[in-house]
C-alpha positions as CSV (number, residue, x, y, z in Angstrom):
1,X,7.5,-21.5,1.3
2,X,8.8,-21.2,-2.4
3,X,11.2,-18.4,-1.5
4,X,15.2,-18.2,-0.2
5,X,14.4,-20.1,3.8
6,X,18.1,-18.2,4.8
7,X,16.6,-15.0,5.2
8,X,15.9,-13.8,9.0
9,X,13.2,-11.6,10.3
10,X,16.6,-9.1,11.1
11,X,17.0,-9.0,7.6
12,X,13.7,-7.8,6.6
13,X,13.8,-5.6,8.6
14,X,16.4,-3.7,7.3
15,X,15.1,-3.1,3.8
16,X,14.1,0.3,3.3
17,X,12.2,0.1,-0.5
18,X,9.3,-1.5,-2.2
19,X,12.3,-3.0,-4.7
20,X,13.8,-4.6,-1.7
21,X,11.0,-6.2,-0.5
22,X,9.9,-7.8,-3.5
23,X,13.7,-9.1,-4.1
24,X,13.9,-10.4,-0.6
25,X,10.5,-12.1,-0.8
26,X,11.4,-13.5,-4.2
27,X,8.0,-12.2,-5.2
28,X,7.0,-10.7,-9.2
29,X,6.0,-7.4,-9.8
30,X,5.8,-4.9,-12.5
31,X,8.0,-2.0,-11.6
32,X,5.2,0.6,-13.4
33,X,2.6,-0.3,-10.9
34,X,5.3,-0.2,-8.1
35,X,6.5,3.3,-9.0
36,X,3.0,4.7,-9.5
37,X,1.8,3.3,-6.4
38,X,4.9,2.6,-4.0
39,X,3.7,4.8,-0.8
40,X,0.5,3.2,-1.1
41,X,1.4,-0.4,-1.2
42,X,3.8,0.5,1.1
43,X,1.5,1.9,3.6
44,X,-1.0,-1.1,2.6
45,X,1.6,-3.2,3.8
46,X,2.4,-1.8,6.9
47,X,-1.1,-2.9,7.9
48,X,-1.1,-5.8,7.1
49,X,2.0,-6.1,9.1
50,X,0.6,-4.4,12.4
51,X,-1.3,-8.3,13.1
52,X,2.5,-9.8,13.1
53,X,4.0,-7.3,16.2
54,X,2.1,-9.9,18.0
55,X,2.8,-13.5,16.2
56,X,3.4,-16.2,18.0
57,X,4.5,-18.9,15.6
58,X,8.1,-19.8,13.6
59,X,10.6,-17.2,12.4
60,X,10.3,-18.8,9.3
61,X,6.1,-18.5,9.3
62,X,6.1,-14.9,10.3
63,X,8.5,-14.3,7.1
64,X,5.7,-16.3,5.3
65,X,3.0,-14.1,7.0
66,X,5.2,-10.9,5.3
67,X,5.4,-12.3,2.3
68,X,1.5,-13.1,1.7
69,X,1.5,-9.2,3.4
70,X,3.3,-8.0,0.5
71,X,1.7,-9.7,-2.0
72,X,-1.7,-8.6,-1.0
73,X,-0.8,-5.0,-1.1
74,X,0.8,-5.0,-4.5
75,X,-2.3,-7.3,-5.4
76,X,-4.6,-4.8,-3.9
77,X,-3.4,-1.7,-6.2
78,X,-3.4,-3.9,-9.9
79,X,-7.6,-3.5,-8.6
80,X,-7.4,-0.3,-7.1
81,X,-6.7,3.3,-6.8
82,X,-5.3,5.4,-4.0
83,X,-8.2,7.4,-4.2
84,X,-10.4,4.1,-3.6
85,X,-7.9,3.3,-0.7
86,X,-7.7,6.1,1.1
87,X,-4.6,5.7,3.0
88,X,-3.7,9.2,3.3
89,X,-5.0,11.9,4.7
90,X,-5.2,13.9,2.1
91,X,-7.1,11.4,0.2
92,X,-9.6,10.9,3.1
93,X,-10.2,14.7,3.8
94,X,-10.1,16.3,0.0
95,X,-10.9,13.0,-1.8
96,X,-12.5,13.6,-4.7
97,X,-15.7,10.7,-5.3
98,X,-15.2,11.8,-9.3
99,X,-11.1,11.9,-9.7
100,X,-12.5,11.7,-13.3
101,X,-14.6,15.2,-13.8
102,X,-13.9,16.3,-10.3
103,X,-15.6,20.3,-10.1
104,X,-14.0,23.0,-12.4
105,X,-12.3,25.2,-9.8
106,X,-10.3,23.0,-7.2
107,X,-10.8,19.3,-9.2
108,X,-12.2,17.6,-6.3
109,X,-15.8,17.1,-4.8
110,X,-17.2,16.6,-1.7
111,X,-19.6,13.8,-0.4
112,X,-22.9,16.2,-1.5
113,X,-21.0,17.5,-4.8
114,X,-19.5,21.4,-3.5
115,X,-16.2,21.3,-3.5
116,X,-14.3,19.9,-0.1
117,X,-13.9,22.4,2.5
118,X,-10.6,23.8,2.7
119,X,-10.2,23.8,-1.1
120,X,-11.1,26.9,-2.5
121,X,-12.9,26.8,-5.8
C-alpha cells in the first residue's frame, strides 16, 4: 500500500464526499469527471463496498480493499455513462437506449422505441 498506513477504518468512515475519499486514499482524480459523476461513483462505490461488511482480514487490507473500491468506481465512469450504469432508478425505469436522439416529445425511448411509460410524449 502506496498511501498514508495511519489512517483507521473509523476514519474512513467519517468522510462524507467524493473529495474526501480520494484525499484520504491518496488517490488522483480529475475534479470535472468527479463533479459530473459524483452520485454515481459514489453509489458505484458503495457496491463495491457491500463485499467488505463481511472481511475477514487486516484493518490495514480492508482500507486497501476501499481503496481499489474507489478507484474502480472513478475508473468505471472515465469508460462510462450513468445512463450505461444504471444505478438509479430513474435511469433504469425512463432510461433512454438513445440519450443521443432520444424521441421528440419526452427525450427518452423505450426498449421497442415508444416513449417509456409514465413519460408523456
Amino acid at each position: 500500500m502506496s498511501w498514508n498506513r495511519n489512517r483507521s477504518w473509523k476514519d474512513f468512515q467519517a468522510l462524507i464526499n467524493a473529495e474526501d475519499y480520494f484525499a484520504f486514499f491518496e488517490l488522483p482524480y480529475d475534479p470535472r469527471v468527479v463533479n459530473v459523476n459524483r452520485l454515481h461513483i459514489l453509489r458505484k462505490f458503495a457496491q463495491y463496498l457491500g463485499p467488505l461488511e463481511y472481511f475477514q482480514g487486516s484493518e490495514e487490507e480492508r482500507l486497501e480493499q476501499a481503496r481499489q473500491a474507489l478507484e474502480k468506481a472513478y475508473q468505471t465512469f472515465l469508460t462510462s455513462t450513468p445512463q450505461q450504469q444504471k444505478l438509479f432508478r430513474v435511469f433504469q425505469d425512463y432510461g433512454c437506449p438513445d440519450a443521443v436522439s432520444g424521441c421528440t416529445g419526452c427525450s427518452s425511448l423505450g426498449e421497442r422505441g415508444e416513449c417509456s411509460p409514465g413519460i408523456p410524449a
